[in-house]
Structure formats: structure tokens, C-alpha cells
C-alpha positions as CSV (number, residue, x, y, z in Angstrom):
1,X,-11.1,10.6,-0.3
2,X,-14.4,12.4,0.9
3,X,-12.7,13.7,4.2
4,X,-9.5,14.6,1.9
5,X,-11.7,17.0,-0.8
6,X,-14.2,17.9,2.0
7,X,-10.9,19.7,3.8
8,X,-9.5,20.6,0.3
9,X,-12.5,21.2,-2.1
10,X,-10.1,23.7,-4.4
11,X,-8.4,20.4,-5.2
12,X,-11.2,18.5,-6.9
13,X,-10.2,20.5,-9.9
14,X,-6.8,19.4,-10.2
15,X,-6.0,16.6,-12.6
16,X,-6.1,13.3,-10.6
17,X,-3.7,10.2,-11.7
18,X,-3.8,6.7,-9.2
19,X,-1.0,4.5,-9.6
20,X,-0.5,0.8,-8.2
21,X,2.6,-1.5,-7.8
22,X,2.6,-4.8,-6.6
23,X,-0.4,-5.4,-4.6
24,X,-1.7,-2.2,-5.5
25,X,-2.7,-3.5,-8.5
26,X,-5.6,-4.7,-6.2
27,X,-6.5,-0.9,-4.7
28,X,-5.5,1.5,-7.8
29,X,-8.4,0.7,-10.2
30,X,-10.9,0.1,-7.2
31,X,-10.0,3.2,-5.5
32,X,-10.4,4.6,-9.3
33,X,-13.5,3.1,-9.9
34,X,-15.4,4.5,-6.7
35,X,-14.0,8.1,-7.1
36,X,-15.1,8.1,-11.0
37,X,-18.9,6.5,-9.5
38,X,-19.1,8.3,-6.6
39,X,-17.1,11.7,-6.9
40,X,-18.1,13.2,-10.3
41,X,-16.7,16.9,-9.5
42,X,-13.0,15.0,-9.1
43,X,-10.7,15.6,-12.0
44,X,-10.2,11.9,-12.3
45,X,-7.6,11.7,-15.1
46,X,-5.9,8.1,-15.1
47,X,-4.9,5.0,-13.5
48,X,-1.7,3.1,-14.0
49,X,-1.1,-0.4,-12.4
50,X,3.2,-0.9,-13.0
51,X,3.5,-5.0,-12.2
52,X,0.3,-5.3,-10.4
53,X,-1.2,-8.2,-9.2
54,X,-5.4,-7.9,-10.8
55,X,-6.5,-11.2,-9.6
56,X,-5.3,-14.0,-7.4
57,X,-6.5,-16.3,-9.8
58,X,-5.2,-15.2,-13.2
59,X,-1.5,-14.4,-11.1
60,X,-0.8,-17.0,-9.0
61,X,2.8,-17.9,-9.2
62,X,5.7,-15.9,-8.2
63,X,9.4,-16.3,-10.0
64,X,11.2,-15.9,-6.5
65,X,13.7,-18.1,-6.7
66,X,14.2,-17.7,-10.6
67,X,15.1,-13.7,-9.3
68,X,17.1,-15.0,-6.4
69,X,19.4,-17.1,-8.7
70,X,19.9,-14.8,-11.4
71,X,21.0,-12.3,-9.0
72,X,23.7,-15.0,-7.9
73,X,22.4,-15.2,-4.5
74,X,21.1,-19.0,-4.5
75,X,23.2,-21.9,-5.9
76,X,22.3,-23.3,-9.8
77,X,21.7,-26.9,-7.5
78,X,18.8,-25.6,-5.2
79,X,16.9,-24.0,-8.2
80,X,16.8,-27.1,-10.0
81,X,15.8,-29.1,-7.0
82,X,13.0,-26.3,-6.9
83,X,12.1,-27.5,-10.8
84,X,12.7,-31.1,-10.5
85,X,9.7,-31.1,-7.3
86,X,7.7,-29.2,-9.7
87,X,7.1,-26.3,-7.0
88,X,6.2,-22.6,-7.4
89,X,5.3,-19.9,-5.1
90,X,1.9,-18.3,-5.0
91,X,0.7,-15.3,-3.3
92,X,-2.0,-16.4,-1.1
93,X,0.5,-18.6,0.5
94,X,1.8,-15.4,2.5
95,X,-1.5,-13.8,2.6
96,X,-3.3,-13.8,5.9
97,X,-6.5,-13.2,4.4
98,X,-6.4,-16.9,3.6
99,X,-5.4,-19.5,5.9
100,X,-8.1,-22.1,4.8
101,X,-5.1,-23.1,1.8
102,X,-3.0,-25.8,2.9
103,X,0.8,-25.0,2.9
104,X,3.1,-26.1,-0.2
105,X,4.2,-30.0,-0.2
106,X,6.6,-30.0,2.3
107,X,10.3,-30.6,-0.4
108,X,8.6,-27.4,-1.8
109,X,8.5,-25.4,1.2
110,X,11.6,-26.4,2.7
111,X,13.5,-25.8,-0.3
112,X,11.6,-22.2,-0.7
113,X,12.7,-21.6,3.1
114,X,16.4,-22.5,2.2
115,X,16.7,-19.9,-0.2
116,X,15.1,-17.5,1.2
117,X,17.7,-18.6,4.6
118,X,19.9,-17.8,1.7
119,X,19.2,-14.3,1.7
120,X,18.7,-13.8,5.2
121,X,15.1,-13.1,5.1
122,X,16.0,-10.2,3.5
123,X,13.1,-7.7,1.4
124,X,12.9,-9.5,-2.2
125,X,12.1,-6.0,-3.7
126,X,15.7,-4.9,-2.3
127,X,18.0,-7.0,-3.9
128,X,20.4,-4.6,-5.5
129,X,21.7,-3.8,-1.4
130,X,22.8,-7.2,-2.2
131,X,25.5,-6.1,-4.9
132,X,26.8,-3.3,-2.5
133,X,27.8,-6.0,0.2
């Protein structure tokens, strides 16, 4: 941001909104926060966060295969398998910022691995291309 207004310093004036999806639900307010303490002459107007994750430890589970079977593209059976073993998805299982947390119990894992064979590997955030198949 310093390099970005030192090259543009007409800009500081212009109003200044920070928006976050997803994970950058994690970078919007921070990124906020240190313009707002560090940048006083920035125009800093808002910050939005639209489905942002705040805190790995107040959003931990992930409704992945709940999304995959209401879009049709797992069968009713391997969601309730899902239930029945009492498994969930959390984020820091995909994270590579933490490898010290062990892997689901393996039913859990193998059945999360199933549907998501299910789908090809395919992005999760792109599942309307589904419907146009």
C-alpha cells in the first residue's frame, strides 16, 4: 500500500472500500486495520467481509458435501454415510500452514474423497458449470 500511494499520492484522497470473500475474510479487516493505524492521509471508508472466514476457531466446519448433494451431484446414500460416521470438513485440514493436525478418521476421509471423486476434483465455488453439462 505504501509503494501503491507513494507512485499515486493524488489517490490517498479518493474514498477507499476493502472487501473480503472466503479467506479474505482473514486479509480485508487486517489490511483495513493497518492502513486506518498506519496511513492516516488514506481516505479509508469501509470494509466488507461477504462469507468470510474471521477465525479458524469460531469457523471450523465446512457444509461441502451438504452443497454437493443439494446440487444433485452426490447420491442421498453417501451423505448419510457422511452423517451416520459423524464427520465434517474443517479448513485447516487443506491448509498447509498446519500440518501438525492429524488427518480426519479415515471412513471420514475416504468418504469426503469419494464425493469429491464425484465431482471430478472439480472447483467447489464453480458448481453451476455443473448444470450446463
Amino acid at each position: 500500500m505504501a509503494k501503491f500511494y507513494e507512485s499515486w499520492p493524488e489517490l490517498k484522497r479518493n474514498p477507499l472500500y476493502i472487501g473480503g470473500v472466503s479467506y479474505g475474510g482473514l486479509y480485508a479487516p487486517r489490511l483495513a486495520y493497518a492502513i486506518h493505524s498506519s496511513f492516516k492521509d488514506v481516505n479509508l471508508r469501509g470494509v466488507i467481509n461477504a462469507n468470510g472466514i474471521l477465525d479458524y476457531r469460531y469457523d471450523p466446519h465446512v457444509s461441502t458435501t451438504e452443497t454437493l448433494l443439494n446440487f444433485g451431484l452426490i447420491p442421498l446414500s453417501l451423505q448419510e454415510e457422511y452423517e451416520r460416521n459423524k464427520c465434517h470438513v474443517e479448513w485447516l485440514w487443506f491448509s498447509m500452514i498446519s500440518m501438525t493436525k492429524p488427518l480426519p478418521p479415515a471412513p471420514c476421509f475416504d468418504l469426503f474423497m469419494k464425493a469429491w471423486a464425484l465431482i471430478n476434483y472439480s472447483n467447489i465455488y464453480d458448481l453451476l458449470h455443473f448444470a450446463e453439462e
